[in-house]
C-alpha positions as CSV (number, residue, x, y, z in Angstrom):
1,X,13.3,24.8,6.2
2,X,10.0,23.2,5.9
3,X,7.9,25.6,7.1
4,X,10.3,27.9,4.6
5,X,8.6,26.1,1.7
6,X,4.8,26.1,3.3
7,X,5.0,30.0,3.4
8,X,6.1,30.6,0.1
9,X,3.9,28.1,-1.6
10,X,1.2,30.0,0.4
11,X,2.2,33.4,-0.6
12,X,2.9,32.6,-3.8
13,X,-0.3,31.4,-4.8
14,X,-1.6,34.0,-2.3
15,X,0.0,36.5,-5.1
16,X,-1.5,34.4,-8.0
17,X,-5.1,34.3,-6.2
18,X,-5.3,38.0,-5.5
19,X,-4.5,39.3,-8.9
20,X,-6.5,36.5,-10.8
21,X,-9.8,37.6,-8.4
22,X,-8.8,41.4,-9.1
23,X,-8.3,41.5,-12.6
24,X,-11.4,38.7,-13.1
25,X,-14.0,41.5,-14.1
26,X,-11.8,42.8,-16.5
27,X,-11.3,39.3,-18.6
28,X,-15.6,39.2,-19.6
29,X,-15.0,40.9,-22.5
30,X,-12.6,38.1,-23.8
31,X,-13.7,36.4,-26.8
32,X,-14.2,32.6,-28.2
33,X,-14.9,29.7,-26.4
34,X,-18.2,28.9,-23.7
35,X,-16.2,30.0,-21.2
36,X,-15.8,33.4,-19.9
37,X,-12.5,34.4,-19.1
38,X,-13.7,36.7,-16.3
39,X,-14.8,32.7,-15.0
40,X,-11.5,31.1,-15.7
41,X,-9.8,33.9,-13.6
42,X,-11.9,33.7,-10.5
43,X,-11.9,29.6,-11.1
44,X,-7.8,30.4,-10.8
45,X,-8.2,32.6,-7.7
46,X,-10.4,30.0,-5.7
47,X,-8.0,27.1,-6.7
48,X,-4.4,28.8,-6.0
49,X,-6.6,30.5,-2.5
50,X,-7.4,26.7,-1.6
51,X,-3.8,25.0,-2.7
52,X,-2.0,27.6,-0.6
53,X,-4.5,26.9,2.5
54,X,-4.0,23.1,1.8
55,X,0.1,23.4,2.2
56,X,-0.6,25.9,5.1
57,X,-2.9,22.8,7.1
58,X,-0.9,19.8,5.8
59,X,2.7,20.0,4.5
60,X,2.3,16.7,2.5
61,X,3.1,15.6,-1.0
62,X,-0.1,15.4,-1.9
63,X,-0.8,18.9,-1.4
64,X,2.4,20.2,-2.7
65,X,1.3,18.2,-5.3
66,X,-1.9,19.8,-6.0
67,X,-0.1,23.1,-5.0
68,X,2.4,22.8,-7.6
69,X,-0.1,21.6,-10.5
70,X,-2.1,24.9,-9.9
71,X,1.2,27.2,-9.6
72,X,2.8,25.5,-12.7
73,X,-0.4,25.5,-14.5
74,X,-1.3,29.2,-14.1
75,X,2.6,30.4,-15.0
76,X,2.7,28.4,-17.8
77,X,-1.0,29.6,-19.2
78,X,0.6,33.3,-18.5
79,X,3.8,32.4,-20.6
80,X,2.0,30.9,-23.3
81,X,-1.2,33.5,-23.4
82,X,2.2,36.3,-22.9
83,X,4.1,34.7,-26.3
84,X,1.7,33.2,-28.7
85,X,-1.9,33.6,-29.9
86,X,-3.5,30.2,-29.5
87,X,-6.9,31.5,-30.2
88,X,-10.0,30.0,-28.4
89,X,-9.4,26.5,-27.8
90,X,-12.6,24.2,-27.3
91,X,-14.1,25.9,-24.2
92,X,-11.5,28.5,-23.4
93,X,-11.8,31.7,-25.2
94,X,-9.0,33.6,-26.8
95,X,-6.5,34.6,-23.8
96,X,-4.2,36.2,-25.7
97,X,-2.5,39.4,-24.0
98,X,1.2,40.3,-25.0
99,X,1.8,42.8,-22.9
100,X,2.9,43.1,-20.0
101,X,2.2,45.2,-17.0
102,X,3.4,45.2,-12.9
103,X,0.4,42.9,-11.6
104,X,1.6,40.4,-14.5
105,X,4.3,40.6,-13.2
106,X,3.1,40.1,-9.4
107,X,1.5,37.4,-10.6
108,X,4.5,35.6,-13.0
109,X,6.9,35.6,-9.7
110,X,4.0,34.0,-6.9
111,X,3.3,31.1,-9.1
112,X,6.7,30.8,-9.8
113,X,8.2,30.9,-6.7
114,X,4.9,28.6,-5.8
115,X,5.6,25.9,-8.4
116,X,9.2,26.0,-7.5
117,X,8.1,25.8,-3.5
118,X,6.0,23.1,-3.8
119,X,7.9,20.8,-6.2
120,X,10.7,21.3,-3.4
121,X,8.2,20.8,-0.9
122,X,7.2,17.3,-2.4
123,X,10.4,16.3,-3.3
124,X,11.5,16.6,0.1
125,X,8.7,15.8,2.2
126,X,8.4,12.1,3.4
127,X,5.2,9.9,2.8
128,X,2.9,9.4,5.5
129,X,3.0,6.0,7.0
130,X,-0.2,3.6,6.9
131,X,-1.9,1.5,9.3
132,X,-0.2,-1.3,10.7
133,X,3.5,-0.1,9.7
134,X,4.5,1.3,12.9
135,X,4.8,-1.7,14.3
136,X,9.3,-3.0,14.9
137,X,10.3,-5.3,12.0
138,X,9.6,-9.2,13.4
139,X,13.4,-10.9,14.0
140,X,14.5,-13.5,11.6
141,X,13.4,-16.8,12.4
142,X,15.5,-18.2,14.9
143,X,16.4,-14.8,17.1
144,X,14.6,-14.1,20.0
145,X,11.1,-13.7,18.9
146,X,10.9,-17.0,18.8
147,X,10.7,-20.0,21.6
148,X,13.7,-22.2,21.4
149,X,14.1,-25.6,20.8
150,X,15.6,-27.9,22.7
């Protein structure tokens, strides 16, 4: 089950990544805001590329964790750039798009399936012990941890 959940966190942002990178030239032209939206796509491709390889080489909650903020974060951009024109917000140019075409789709159901993956993955995976907890609980005072009295 576990390595279930790595592989479809990985693919899912493996979807997200390749269709962010691919359609990145095409988002340049986008208006408002300092920065380009041809940036902010391959800024989305490097992070969801590096989230998925971080599940992939350690299933822990911290990178589910990370892996589910940059899944989450991305479908919920698409939804909200899909819906409603926000216009350019501070820094971020005007994203809005509302329509919708297959690779939009590609992209809608990895980081889905990602967020949904990960936050499964986190919820499920157990934290990593520390230093100096391995160690057998001590016996109450008394047992035979202890020297007896006579």
């Amino acid at each position: 089950m576990k390595i279930l959940l790595r592989l479809l966190v990985a693919a899912g942002l493996a979807a997200d990544a390749y269709v962010h990178w691919v359609f990145a030239p095409d988002m340049a032209f986008v208006e408002g805001g300092s920065i380009g939206g041809d940036v902010l796509f391959r800024a989305q491709a490097v992070a969801a590329a590096l989230a998925g390889v971080l599940v992939l080489a350690w299933a822990r909650r911290w990178t589910y964790a990370i892996a589910f903020l940059v899944a989450a974060s991305a479908v919920g951009a698409l939804l909200l750039y899909y819906s409603v024109d926000v216009g350019a917000i501070g820094p971020l140019p005007d994203m809005y798009e509302p329509v919708w075409y297959g690779e939009k789709t590609i992209s809608a159901v990895g980081e889905g399936v990602a967020a949904l993956a990960a936050l499964a993955g986190f919820l499920t995976a157990r934290p990593r012990r520390t230093a100096g907890t391995d160690e057998p609980p001590a016996e109450a005072p008394g047992g035979p941890l202890q020297p007896q009295q006579r």
